[in-house]
C-alpha positions in Angstrom: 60.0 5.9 -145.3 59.6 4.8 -141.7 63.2 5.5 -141.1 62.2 8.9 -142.2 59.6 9.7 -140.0 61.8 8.4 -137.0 64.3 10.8 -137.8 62.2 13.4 -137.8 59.8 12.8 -134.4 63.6 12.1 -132.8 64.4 15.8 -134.0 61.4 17.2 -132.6 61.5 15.1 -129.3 65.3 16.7 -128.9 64.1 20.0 -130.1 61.8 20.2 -127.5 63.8 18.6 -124.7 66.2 21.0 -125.2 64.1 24.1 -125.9 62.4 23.2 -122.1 65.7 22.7 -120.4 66.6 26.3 -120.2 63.1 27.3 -118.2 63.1 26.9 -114.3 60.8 28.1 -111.8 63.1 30.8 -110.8 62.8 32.5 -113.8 65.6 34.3 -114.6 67.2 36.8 -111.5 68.7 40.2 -112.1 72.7 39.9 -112.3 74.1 39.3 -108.9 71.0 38.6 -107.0 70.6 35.3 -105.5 70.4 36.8 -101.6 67.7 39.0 -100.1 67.8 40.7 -96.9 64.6 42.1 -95.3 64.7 45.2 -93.4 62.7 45.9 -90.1 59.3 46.8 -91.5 58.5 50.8 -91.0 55.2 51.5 -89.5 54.0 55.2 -90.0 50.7 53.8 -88.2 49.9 52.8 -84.8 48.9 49.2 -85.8 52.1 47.3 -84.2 50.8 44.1 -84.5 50.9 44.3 -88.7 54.4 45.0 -88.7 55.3 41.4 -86.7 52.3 39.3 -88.9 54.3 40.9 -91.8 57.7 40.5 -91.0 57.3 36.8 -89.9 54.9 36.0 -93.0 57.2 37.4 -96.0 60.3 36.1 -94.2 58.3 32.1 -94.1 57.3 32.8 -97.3 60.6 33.6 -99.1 62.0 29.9 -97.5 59.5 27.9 -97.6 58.8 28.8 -101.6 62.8 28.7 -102.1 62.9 32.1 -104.0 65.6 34.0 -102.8 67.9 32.9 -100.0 67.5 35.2 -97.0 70.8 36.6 -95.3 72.2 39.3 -93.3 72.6 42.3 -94.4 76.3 42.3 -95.1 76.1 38.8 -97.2 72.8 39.7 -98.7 73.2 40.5 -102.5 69.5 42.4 -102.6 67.5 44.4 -99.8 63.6 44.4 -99.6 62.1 47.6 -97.6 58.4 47.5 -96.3 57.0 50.6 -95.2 53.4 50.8 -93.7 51.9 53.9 -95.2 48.5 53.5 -93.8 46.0 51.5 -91.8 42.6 52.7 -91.8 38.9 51.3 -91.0 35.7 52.5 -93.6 32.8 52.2 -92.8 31.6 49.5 -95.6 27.4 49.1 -94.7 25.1 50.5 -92.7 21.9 49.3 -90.8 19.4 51.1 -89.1 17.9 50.8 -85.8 14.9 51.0 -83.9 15.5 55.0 -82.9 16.1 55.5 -87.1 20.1 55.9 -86.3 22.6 54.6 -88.8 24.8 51.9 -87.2 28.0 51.0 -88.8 27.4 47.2 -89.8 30.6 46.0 -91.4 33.6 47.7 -91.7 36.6 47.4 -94.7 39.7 47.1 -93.6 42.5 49.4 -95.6 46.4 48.6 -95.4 48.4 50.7 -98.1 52.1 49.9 -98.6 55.4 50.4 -100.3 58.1 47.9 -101.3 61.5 48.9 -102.4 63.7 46.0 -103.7 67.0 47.4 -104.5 70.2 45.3 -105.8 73.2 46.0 -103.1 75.7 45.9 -106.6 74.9 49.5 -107.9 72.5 50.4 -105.4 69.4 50.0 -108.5 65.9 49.9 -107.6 64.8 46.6 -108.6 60.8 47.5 -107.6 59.4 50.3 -106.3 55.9 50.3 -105.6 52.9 51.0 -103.8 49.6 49.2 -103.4 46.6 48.6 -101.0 45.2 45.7 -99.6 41.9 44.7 -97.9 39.5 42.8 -95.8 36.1 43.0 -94.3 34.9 42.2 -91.2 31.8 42.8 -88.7 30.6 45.6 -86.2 28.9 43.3 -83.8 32.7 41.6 -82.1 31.4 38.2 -82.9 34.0 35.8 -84.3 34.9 36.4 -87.8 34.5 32.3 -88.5 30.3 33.0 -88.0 29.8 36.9 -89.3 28.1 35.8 -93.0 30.8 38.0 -94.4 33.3 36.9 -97.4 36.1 38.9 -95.0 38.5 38.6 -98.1 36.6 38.2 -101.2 37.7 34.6 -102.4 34.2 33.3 -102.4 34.1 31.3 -99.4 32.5 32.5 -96.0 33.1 31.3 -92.6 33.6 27.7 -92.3 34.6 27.2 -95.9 37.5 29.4 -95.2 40.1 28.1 -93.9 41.9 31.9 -93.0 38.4 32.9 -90.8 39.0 33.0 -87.4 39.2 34.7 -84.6 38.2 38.3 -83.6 37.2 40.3 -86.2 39.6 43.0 -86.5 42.3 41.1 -85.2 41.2 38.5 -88.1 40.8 40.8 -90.8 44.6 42.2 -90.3 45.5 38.6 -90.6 43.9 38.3 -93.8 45.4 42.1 -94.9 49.1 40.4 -93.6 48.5 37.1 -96.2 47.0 39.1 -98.8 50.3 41.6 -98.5 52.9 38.9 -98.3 51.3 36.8 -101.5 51.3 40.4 -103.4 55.1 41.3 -102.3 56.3 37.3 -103.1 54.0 37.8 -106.8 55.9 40.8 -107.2 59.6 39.9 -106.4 58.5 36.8 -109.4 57.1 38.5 -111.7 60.3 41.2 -111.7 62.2 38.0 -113.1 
């Protein structure tokens, strides 16, 4: 009877073992793509500075989390295209002042963009999409580390965060630059 049940918990321990084995963290790539290359970053706006944050954040990304080998263009199996489509400040809340004028108190931060990931092998569009992301920061100029203000909605303000610093525009298109590069690395995954 013993021998029995030994059998059996040895068949499900090898069942299992092997049934894990053929997940990895890489999921599974479409055929032939084990290269990316990145393509200067279009900018329809007159915000410069996004398309360098970009640029150097998606390109540390992709090493540092090991998903795709990034090459030159001619050895690259895959090519990613980021295209700015538009950078634009709303006014978020208002406050009023002693003459009864509205004043612009915080402003949200707009970035909308399109990837293109296209397989070189075929030329087939891989992913082609467009999204927007955000941040919030303050009218006043005061450093975006001491504004009150939850600059990317994560539930932390100021000190807590660890991404809140600096000037507060020039902060909040840091946070837009992070928030894009963690939604374009999510994406190339979740393709797999």
């Amino acid at each position: 009877m013993i021998y029995r049940f030994k059998n059996l918990f040895i068949f499900i321990v090898i069942i299992f073992i092997s049934g894990c084995s053929i997940y990895s963290f890489k999921g599974s790539l479409p055929a032939n793509v084990d290269t990316i290359y990145i393509s200067p970053i279009i900018n329809s706006t007159s915000e410069y500075m996004l398309s360098n944050m970009l640029n150097e954040k998606i390109n540390e990304q992709l090493i540092r989390k090991n998903i795709l080998k990034v090459t030159e263009f001619y050895s690259s199996d895959s090519k990613l295209d980021v295209a700015i489509k538009l950078v634009e400040d709303v006014p978020s809340s208002y406050l009023s002042n002693i003459n009864s004028y509205e004043v612009i108190k915080q402003w949200k931060l707009n970035v909308r963009i399109n990837i293109i990931w296209l397989n070189n092998y075929g030329n087939d569009i891989i992913i082609d999409k467009d999204f927007t992301e955000w941040a919030m920061y303050d009218n006043s100029g005061l450093d975006i580390g001491s504004d009150g203000i939850d600059n990317d909605a994560d539930g932390l303000v100021d000190a807590e965060d660890s991404d809140e610093y600096g000037s507060s525009r020039e902060a909040a298109l840091r946070i837009v630059a992070n928030s894009i590069t963690n939604r374009i690395i999510e994406e190339l995954i979740s393709n797999w």
